[in-house]
N, C-alpha and C positions, 0 to 999 in steps of 0.2 A: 275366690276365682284363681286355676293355676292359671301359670304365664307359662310353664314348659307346655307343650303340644305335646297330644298324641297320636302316632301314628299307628293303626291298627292293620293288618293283614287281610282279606275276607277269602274264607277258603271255604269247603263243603258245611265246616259246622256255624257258620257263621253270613252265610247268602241270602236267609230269607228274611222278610221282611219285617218282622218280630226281632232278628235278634240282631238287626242293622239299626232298628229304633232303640232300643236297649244299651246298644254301642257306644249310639250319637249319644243319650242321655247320660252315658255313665262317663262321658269325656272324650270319642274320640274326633278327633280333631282333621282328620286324614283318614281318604281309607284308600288302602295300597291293595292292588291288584296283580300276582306274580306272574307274569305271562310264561314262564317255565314253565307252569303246572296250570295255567288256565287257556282257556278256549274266544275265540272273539263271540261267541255265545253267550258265555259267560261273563267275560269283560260286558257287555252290551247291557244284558238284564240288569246287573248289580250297578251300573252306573247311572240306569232308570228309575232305580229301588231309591239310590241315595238321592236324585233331582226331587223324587216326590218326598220324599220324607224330609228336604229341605223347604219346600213350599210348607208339607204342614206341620212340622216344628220352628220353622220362621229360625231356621239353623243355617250355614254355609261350611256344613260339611265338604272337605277339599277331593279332590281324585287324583289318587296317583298310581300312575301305569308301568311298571317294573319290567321293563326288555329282558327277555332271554341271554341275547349277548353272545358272542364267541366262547361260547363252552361246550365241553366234550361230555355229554351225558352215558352212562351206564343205559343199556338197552332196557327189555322186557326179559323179566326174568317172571319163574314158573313159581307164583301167587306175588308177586312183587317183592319178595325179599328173598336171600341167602346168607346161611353161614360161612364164613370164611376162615378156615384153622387154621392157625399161625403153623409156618413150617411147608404146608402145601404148595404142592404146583399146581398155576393153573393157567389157563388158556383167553385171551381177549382176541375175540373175533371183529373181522370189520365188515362181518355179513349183519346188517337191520334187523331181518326175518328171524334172526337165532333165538331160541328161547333160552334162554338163560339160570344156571345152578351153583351149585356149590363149586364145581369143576369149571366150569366156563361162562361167560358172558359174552355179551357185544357192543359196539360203543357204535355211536352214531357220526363220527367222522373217521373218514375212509384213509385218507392220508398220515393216520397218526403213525399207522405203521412205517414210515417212511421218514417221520421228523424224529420221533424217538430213538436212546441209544440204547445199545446195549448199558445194563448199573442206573436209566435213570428212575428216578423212585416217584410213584403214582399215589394220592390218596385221593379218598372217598367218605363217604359219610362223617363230614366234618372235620377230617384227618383222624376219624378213630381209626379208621381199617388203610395198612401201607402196604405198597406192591412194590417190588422189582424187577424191574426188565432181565431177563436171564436172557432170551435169544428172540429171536424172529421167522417164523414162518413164511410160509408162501401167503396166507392169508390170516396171521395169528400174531399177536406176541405172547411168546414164554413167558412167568410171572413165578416168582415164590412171593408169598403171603410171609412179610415181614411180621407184620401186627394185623391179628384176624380182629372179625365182630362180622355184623351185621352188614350188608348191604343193600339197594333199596333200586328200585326202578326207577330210571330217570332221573336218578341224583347225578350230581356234576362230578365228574373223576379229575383234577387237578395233577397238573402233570409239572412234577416240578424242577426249575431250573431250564426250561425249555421256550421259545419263544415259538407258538404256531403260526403256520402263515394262513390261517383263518380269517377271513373279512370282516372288520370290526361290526358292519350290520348285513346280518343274514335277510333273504327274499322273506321268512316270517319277521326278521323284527321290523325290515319297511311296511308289514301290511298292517302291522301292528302301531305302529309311530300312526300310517295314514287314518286308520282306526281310531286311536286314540283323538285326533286332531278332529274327526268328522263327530265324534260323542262329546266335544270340545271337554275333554281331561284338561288337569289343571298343572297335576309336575308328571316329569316324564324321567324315568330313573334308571340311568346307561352302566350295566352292570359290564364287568369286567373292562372297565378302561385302564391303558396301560399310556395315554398322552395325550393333550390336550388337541391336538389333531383332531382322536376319535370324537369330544364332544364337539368339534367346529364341522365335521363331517353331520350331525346329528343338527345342529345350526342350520347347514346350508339345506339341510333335507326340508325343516319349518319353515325357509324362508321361499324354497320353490313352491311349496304348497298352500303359501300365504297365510302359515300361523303364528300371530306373535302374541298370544296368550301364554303356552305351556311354557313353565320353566323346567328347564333342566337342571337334574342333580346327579352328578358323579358319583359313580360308587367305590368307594378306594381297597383293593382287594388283592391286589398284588406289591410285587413292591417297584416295579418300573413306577406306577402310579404314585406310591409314596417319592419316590425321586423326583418324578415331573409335578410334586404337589400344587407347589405356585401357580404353575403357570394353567395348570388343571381347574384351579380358584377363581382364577383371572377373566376364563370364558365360559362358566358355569355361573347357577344361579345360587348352586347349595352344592352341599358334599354329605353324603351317606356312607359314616364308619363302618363297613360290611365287616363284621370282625369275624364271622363264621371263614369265608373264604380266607380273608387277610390272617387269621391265625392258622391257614393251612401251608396258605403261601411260605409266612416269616413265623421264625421262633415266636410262639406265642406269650413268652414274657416280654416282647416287645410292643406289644399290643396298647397295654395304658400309656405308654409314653408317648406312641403315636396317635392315641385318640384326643388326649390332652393337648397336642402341639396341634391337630387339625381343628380343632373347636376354637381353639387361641385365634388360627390363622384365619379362618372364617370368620370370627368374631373383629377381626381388625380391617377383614376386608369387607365388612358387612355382606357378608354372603349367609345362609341356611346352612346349619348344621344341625344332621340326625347321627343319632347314634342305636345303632341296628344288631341282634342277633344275638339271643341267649339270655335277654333281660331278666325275664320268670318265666324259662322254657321247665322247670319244674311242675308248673300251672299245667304240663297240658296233661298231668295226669292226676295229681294233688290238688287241694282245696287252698294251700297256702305257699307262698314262695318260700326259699329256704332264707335264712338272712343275710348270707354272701349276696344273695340275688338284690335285697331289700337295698344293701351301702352299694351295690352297683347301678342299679337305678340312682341311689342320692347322690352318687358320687359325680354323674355325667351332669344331675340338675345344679349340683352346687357347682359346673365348671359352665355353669348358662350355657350348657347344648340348646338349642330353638325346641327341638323336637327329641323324644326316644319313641323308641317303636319297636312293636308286639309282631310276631311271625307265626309261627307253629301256635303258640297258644291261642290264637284267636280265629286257626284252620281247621286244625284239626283234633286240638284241646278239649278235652271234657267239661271245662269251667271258660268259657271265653269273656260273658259279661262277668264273673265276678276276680277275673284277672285286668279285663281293665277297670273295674271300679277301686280295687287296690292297687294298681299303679296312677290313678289318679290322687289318691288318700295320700300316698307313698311321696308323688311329685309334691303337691300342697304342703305337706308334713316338712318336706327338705326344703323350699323353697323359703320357708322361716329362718333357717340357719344360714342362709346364702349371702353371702359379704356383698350387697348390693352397692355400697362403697366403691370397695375395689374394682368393682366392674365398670361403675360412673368414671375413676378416676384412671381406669386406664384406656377407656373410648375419648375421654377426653383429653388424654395425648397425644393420638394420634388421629383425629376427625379435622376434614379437612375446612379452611378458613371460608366459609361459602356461608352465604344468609339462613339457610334452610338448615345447617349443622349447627351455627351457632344459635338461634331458636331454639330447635329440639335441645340443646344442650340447656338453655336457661330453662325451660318446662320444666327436664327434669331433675336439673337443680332444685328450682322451688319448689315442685311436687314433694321432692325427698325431705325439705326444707322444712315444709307447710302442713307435710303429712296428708296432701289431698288424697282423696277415695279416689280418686282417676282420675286420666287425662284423655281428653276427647278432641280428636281431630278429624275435622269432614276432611274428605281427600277423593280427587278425581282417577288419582294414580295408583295413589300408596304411597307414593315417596315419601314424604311426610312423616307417615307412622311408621314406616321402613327404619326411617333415620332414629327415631324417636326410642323407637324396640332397639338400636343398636348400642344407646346408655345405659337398656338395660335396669327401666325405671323400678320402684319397690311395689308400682301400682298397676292395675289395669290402664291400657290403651285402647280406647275403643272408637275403630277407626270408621265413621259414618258415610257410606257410596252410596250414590244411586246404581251402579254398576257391579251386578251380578261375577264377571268375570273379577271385576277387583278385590272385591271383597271375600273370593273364593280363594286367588291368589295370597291373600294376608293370612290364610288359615294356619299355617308353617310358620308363621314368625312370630319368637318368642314376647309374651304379652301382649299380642296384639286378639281382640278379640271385634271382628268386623261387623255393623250391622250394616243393611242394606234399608236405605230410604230414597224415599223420594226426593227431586232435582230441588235442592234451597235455593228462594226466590230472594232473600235477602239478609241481611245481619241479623236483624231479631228473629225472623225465623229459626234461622242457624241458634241462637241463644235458645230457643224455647224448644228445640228438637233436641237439643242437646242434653238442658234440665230434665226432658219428660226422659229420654233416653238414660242418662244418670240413675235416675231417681230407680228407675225401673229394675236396673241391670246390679246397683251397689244398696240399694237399700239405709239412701243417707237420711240421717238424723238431722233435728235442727245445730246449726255451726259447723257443721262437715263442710270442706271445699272441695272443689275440682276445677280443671283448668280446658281451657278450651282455644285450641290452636289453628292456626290453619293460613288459606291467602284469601285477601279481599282487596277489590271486588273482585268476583269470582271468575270471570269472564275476561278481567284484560291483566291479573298480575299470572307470574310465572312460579312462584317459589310465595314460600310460607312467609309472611311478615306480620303477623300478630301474636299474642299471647294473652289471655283474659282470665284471672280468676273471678270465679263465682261462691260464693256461700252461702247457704242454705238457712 
């Protein structure tokens, strides 16, 4: 059983309801929906596809909703792509309507021409393709093509060095938050934030509309955001390494240093950390990843990231199920080499002196000790297995709710693997739901242990005060 999560993407090659069953089956853990490039149509069905196919795989596949965000898209260009030859001039219009070529395009917010200077430098298509502002028209900006390639309809154009005075949420991404909240999605994913403001703005939106299910996860993509890291941490539920943007933003050899200090930071503040973008983007047109691709998968797993997540290759990829079943193989594979050690002993430097911390920390101490197949805690909340997933045990956690929304919530956090049951009537219950759940899910042999945590009685304690080994 891995303990890293996956979060998979679902775009045109990946909607229907065959290869959404295939998904859940081959590992994925989340499924991300990019409101960029999807429709509330879309969003809608494929959030119906996953409810059923959680009822009948008795799965709690997660949903998560990906905001468009304060970004400047490239327009409609004539068949959705152009070439762009280094050395060319060329023209960005701020007319919608323009079709778009080799010579010209148009972007979808009107005022760029106005915040833009003359020398500042534009990319596109993942920073392959660079532009320079030469002059300004009446309705235009002048550009030479620094570094040509490809460009692509409705991709983000990154303007850099520049701060726009664009509203952090657009009239589509509040239809889209209220959207999400009425299909009751589980995380809600705020692209382009540049300070912890924008996710309390994004707060106070769930809290007018009365939802306190969705967590939010930051996506860190610029570097104002890497400067306001902490405080970004603070009032979020999770953080999403968006290295596509963030290596357009900053020099991209800065990029491991700050995915490794944001998983750190998350992991001390018990928050969700993914790690997003380019994983085995080789997958979406090859049968195997390359092996750069292979140690960068292991490499985020052996830094205990919660989750990594699949984009292109699982939209519009020619292999989607057999890129996630090799980043499953791949997670598993690393997760052997993983100094579960060092990850025990430095949550337990800094976990704070509360009933519920120090528990989860004796669990799994003895778990690691005992060498139990698992740790099993009924939980109304989470918190519990929350805490528990934050040491960071060598074993499965498998957190048992009656509560559909909880248990959809745990999908994200690393080793926690949630079943949903029905409301336990008493202590032995709890033991015998626990054994048949065990038995079921690890496949123990006679003198195998597991451990079984949680608060009793159920109804009038507040925090976790038990711990019980059981053996087989």
């Amino acid at each position: 059983m891995k303990k890293t999560k996956i979060v998979a993407t679902i775009g045109p090659v990946s909607e229907s309801k065959e290869i959404l069953k295939e998904l859940i089956l081959n590992g994925m853990n989340v499924a991300r929906i990019n409101m960029a490039h999807a429709n509330e149509e879309f969003l809608t069905n494929v959030v119906k596809k996953i409810n059923i196919l959680n009822k009948e795989l008795s799965t709690n596949v997660a949903v998560m909703v990906d905001l468009e965000g304060p970004q400047v898209s490239i327009g409609k260009l004539m068949g959705n792509i152009a070439y762009l030859q280094t050395g060319d001039k060329i023209r960005i219009y701020m007319n919608p309507d323009l079709l778009g070529d080799s010579t010209k395009f148009s972007v979808d917010y009107p005022n760029l021409i106005h915040e833009v200077k003359v020398n500042t430098i534009m990319k596109t298509s993942d920073g392959l393709v660079e532009l320079k502002v030469l002059d300004k028209g009446k309705d235009y900006l002048l550009c030479q093509v620094m570094i040509g390639g490809y460009i692509y309809s409705n991709r983000t154009i990154n303007i850099i060095g520049i701060k726009l005075s664009m509203p952090f949420l657009s009239e589509k991404d509040k239809k889209d938050i209220a959207l999400a909240s009425q299909l009751h999605a589980d995380f809600l994913a705020l692209s382009f934030v540049q300070s912890s403001e924008d996710v309390l703005k994004v707060n106070d939106m769930l809290i007018n509309i009365n939802d306190s299910h969705m967590s939010l996860i930051a996506k860190i993509e610029n570097e104002d955001a890497v400067e306001d890291l902490d405080e970004i941490i603070k009032v979020s539920d999770g953080i999403m390494v968006a290295r596509g943007d963030l290596g357009v933003e900053l020099p991209f050899e800065r990029i491991p240093g700050i995915q490794k200090m944001i998983i750190n930071k998350c992991h001390y503040m018990s928050k969700i950390s993914i790690v997003a973008t380019e994983m085995m983007s080789s997958m979406e047109k090859n049968e195997r990843p390359t092996r750069a691709e292979v140690s960068d998968v292991a490499t985020a797993v052996n830094e205990a990231v919660d989750a990594v997540m699949l984009s292109g290759e699982t939209t519009i990829g020619k292999y989607p199920i057999e890129t996630l079943r090799l980043m499953s193989k791949i997670v598993e594979t690393a997760e052997e080499d993983t100094n579960y050690y060092q990850l025990f002993d430095n949550a337990t430097r800094t976990e704070k002196q509360d009933t519920t911390g120090s528990i989860a920390y004796s669990v799994v101490d003895c778990a690691n000790r005992l060498r139990c197949s698992a740790i099993v805690t009924p939980t109304m909340s989470g918190y519990t297995a929350r805490k528990i997933s934050r040491f960071r045990p060598k074993y499965p956690i498998i957190a048992l709710t009656p509560k559909e929304e909880v248990a959809k919530n745990l999908a994200c956090y690393y080793g926690i693997y949630p079943v949903k049951i029905t409301a336990l009537k008493s202590f032995d219950d709890m033991m015998i739901k626990s054994l048949d759940i065990v038995k079921e899910m690890c496949q123990l042999e006679e003198g195998d242990k597991f451990i079984v945590t949680g608060g009793y009685p159920f109804k009038d304690v507040k925090h976790t005060n038990f711990m019980k080994v059981e053996e087989i």
